[in-house]
Every structure is written in structure tokens, then in C-alpha cells.
KETORLUM-322298 format. One record per residue: residue in one letter; x, y, z of N, C-alpha, C, O, CB in turn. Coordinates in steps of 0.05 Angstrom, whole numbers, plus 5000, padded with zeros to 4 digits. Glycine has a CB too. Layout:
AXYZXYZXYZXYZXYZ...
//
This chain:
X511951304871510451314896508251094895506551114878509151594900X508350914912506150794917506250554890504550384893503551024919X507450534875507450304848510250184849510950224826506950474813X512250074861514349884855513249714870513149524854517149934860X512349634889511349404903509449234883508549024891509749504929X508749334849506749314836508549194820507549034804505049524830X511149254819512549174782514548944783516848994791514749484765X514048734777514648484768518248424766519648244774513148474738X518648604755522148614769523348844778524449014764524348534748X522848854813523349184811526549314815527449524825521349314837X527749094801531349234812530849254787530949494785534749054827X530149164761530149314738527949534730528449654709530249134720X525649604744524449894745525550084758525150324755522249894756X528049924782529050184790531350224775531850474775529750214819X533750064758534950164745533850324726534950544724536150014739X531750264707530850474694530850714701531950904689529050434689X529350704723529651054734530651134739530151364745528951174746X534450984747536551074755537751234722538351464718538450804769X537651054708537751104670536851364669538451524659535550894647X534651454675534151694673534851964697534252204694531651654668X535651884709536252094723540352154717542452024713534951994758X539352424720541752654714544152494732543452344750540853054729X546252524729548852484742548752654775549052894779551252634719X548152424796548252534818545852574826545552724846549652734818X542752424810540852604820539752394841540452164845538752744798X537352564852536752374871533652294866532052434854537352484899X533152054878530551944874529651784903530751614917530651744847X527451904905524551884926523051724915522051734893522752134931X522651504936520451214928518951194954519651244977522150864921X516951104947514651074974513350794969512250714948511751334974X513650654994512250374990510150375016510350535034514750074990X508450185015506950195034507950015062509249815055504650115022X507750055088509849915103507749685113506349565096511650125130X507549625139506949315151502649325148501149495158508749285198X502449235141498949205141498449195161496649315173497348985130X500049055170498249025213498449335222496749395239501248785249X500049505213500149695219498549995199499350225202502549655224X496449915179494249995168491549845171490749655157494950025144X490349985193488049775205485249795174483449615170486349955247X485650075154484750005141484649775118482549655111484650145139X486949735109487349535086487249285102486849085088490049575068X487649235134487149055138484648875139484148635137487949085150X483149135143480448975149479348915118478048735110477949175170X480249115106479249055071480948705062480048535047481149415041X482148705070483348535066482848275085483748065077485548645066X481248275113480148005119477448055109476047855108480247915151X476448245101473948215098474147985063472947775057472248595097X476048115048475448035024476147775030474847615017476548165001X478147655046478047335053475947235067474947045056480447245069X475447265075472747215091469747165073468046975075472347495110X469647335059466947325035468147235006467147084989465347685030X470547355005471447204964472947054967473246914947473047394937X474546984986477346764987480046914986480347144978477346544956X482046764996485046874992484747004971484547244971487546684989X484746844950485947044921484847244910486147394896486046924898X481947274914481047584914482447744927483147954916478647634924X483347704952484447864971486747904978487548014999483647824987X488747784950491347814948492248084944494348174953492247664930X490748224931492048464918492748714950494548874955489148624889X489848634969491248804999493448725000495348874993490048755031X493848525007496948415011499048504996501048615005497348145007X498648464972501048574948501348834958503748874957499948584912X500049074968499749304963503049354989504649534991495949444968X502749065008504049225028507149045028508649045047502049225061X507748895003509748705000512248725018513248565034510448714973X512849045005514749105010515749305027517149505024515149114994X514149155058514249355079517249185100516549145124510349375098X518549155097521649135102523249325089524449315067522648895095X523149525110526249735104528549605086529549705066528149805137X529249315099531049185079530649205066531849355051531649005076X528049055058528348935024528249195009529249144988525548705011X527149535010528249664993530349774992531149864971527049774987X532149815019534849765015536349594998537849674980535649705034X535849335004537649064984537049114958539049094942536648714990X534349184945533949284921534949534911535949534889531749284918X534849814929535849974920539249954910540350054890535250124938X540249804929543449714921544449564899546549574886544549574939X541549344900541949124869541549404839542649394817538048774868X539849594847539949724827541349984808541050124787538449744830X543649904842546350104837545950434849547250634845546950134800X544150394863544250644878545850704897546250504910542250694887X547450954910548450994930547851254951546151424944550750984921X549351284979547251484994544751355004543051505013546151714974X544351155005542051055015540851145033542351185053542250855020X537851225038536751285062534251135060533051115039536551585066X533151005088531050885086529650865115530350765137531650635073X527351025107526151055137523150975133521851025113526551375150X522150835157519250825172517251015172517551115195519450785198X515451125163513151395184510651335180509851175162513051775175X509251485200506751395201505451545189506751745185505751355223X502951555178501451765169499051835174498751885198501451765149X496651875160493951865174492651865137493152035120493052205202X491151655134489151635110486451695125486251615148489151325093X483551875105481451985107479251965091479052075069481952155109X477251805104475551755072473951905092474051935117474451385052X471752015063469752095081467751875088465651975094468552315071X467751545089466251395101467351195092468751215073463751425099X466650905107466950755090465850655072465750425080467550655095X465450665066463750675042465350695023465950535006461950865040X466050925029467951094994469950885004469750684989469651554991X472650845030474450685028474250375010475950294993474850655055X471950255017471550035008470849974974471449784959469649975027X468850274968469550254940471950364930472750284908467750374926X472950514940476050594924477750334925478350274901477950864940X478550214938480649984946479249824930480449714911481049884979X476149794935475149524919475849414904476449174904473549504911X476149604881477149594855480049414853480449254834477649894846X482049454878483949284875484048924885485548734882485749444889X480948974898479948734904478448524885477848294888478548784923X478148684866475748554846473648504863472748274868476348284830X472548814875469348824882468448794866468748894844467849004892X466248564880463848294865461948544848461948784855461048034897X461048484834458448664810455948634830454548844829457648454770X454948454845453148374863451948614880453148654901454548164880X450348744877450348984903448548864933448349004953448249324889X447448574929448148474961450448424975450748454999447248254965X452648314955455348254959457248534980458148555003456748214925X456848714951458748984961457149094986458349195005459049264934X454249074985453749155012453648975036452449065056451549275013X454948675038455048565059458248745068458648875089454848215055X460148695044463648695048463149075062464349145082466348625003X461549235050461549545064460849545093461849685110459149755050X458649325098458249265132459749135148459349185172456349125138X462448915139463748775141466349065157467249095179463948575114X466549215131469049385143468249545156469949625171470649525127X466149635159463449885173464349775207465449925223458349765161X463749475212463849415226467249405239467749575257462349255221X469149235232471549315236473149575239475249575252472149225223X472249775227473650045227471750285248472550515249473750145191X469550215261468450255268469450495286468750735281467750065272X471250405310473150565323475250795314476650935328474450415331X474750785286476250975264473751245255474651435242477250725230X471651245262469951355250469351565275469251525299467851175238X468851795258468252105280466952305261465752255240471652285295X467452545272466552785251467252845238466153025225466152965252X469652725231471552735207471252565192472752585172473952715211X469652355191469752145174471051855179470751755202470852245155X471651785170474251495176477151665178477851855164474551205142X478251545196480951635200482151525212481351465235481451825208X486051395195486151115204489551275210490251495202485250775177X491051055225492951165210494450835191493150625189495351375234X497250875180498450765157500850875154501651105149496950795136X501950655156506150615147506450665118505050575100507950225153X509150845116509650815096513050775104514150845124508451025078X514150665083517550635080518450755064518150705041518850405073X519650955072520851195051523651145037525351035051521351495068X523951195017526751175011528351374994526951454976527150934999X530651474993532051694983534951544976536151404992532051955003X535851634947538551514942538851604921536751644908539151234943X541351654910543451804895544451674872545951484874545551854912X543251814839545751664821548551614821550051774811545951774802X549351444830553351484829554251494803556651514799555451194843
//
């Protein structure tokens, strides 16, 4: 869930886990789907271009690589799976401010040690997510690409 978009060759992380699974069993993967379509990581993600540069702010990006239904189809098949299922949904992520969003994610940003810094980039998304914020807190919604498929 949420970690093959992370692993360096992932038709061989998913054969592995094909390796382990029982004769016939099945396996559930979750990737994150289109960024344009998570207004949070987006804005974490111009903000961190905007104040640290692209490459700080690669890792938003990485998070959502592999938001083509294809491509975890074409991989699921390179890794010998069969039964394929691969679907789109939306969901709803909840911080209780941003605040917390921006330090939780940060971390994948290499938020600066600076606490003028982290509190410009918290006003930066404060400001962008703005329309996300109620009595509930921040509340965004966010794609995910589901996938389900079968040891043969």
C-alpha cells in the first residue's frame, strides 16, 4: 500500500510478492493516482518548488509516479500476474490543520531545519488549501489506483 511507486525495480518487488504468495492467492496494491487530482500534495509540492527548487520537491511527485492505470497493469503482467483488476477512486485525506499536513509530508520534502523557512512553506500551503479548511479541519479529496490480481 502506498510504497511500489517508491521501489527502484518494481516488476521485481512485485514478483517477490508474487514468490510469496500461496498458489492462487491474491494481492491488493495501492498507488497514489494523478496529483492534479490531490490538491493537497499539490500545493506541497508547488510550494516546495517555489521556496527549495525542483529537487526538493521531487519526492511530491515521486509519491504520484504511478498514477496511470496502465502502467500498473503493464507491470502487474511483466510480473506474471493474472485476473487483473485495476481501478481509479477517489477518497478524502484529513489533517487536523495544515500545519500538521505540511509537517507530516515535509519530511518527504526535506523540510528546511530553518523555522522562518517551515513557517513561510506552512503559510504558502495555509494559503493554497485554504478552500479545503472548515470545522473539520483540512479536507481534501485524493486518487488512488487500486489494483487486485491473482497468482497463476
Amino acid at each position: 500500500q502506498l510504497g511500489l511507486m517508491f521501489m527502484p525495480d518494481k516488476v521485481a518487488a512485485l514478483r517477490e510478492m508474487r514468490r510469496v504468495l500461496r498458489p492462487g492467492g491474491r494481492l491488493g496494491v495501492m498507488v497514489w493516482g494523478r496529483i492534479d487530482k490531490c490538491p493537497g500534495q499539490m500545493a506541497m509540492a508547488k510550494t516546495w518548488e517555489k521556496l527549495f527548487g525542483i529537487e526538493q520537491a521531487a519526492g511530491f511527485y515521486r509519491q504520484h509516479s504511478m498514477s496511470d492505470p496502465q502502467m500498473l497493469r503493464s507491470i502487474l503482467e511483466a510480473a506474471g500476474y493474472c485476473e487483473i483488476e485495476i481501478q481509479s477512486s477517489m477518497g478524502t485525506m484529513r489533517f487536523p490543520s495544515v500545519e500538521i499536513l505540511v509537517r507530516a509530508y515535509g519530511a518527504l520534502g526535506k523540510f528546511p531545519a530553518n523555522p522562518s523557512e517551515q513557517a513561510l512553506a506552512i503559510q504558502e500551503v495555509e494559503q493554497a488549501l485554504q478552500e479545503f479548511m472548515g470545522s473539520q479541519g483540512l479536507v481534501y479529496p485524493i486518487e488512488a489506483v487500486l489494483g487486485k490480481a491473482r497468482k497463476g
